[in-house]
C-alpha positions as MATLAB code, in Angstrom:
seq = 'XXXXXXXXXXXXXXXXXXXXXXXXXXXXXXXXXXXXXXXXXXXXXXXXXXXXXXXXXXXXXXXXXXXXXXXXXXXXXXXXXXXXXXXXXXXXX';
ca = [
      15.202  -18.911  -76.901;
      12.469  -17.468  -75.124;
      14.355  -17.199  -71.801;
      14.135  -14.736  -68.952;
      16.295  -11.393  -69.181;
      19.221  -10.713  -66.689;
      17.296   -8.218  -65.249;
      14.001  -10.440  -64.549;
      15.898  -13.505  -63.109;
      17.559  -11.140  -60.895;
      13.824   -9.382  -59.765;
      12.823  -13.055  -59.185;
      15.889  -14.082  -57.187;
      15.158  -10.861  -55.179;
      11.565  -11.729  -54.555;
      12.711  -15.556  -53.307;
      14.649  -13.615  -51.263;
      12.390  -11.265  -49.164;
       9.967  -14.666  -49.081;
      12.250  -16.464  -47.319;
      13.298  -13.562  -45.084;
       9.844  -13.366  -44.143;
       9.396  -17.015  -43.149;
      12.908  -17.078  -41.444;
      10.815  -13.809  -39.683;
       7.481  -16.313  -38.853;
       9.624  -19.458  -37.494;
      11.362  -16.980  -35.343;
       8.436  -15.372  -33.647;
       7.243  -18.796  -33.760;
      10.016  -20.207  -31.967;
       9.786  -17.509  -29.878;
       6.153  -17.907  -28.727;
       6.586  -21.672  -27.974;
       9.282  -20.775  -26.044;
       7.249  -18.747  -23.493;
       4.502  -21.006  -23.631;
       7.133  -23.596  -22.750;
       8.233  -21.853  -20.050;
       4.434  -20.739  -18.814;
       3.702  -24.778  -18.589;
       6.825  -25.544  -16.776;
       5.949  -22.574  -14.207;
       2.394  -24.175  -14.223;
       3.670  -27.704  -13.918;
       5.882  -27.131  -10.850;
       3.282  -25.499   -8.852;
       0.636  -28.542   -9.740;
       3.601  -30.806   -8.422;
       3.716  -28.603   -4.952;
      -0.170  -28.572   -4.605;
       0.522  -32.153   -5.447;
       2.569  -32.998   -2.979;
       1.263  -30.718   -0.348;
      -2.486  -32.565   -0.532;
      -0.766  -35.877   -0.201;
       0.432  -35.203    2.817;
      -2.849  -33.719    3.873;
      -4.326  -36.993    3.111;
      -1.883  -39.438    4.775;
      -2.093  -36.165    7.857;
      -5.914  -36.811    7.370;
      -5.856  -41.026    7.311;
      -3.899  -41.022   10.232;
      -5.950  -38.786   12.272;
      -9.461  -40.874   11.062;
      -7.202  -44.212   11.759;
      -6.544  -42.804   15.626;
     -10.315  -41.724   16.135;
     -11.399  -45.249   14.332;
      -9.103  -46.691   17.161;
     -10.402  -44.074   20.171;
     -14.164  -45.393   19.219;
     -13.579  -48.921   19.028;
     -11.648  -48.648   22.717;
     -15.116  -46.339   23.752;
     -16.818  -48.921   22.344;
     -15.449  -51.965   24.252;
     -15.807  -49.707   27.533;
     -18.922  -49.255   27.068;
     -20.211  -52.820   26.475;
     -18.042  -53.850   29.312;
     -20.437  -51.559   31.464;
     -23.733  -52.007   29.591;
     -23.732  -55.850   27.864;
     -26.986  -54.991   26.386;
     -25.093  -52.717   24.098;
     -22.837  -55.792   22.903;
     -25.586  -57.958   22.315;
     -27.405  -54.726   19.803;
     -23.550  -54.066   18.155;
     -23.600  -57.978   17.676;
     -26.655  -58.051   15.493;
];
């Protein structure tokens, strides 16, 4: 039988060994890295959500202010073709 020697299974075992030490070693820095980066885009993510948040309410602040002026020119508006009807007649074309 042509077979391996005690000695050579055992170097071969030993080699499977330290391979799969050094990929347990890889998957754990691995893990580790994803972990942060995990962490880095949650950081990230809650801050988009603020800025998020905080230029909706700049909008609605904003559409609310235009909505008030709209209604502050419209009232000018009807003032002043009360007091000048030559302006309605040019708004009306």
């Amino acid at each position: 039988m042509g077979g391996l020697s005690g000695m050579d299974k055992f170097s071969h075992l030993e080699d499977k060994i330290y391979l799969t030490i050094e990929f347990a070693k890889k998957m754990r820095e691995e893990k580790d890295k994803l972990e942060r980066e995990i962490t880095s885009l949650r950081h990230e993510l809650s801050s988009v959500l603020e800025e998020k948040t905080r230029i909706e309410e700049k909008m609605e602040d904003l559409l609310s202010e235009r909505d008030a002026m709209q209604l502050k020119v419209e009232a000018m508006l009807d003032a002043i073709t009360i007091v000048v009807p030559d302006v309605a007649e040019a708004m009306q074309r």
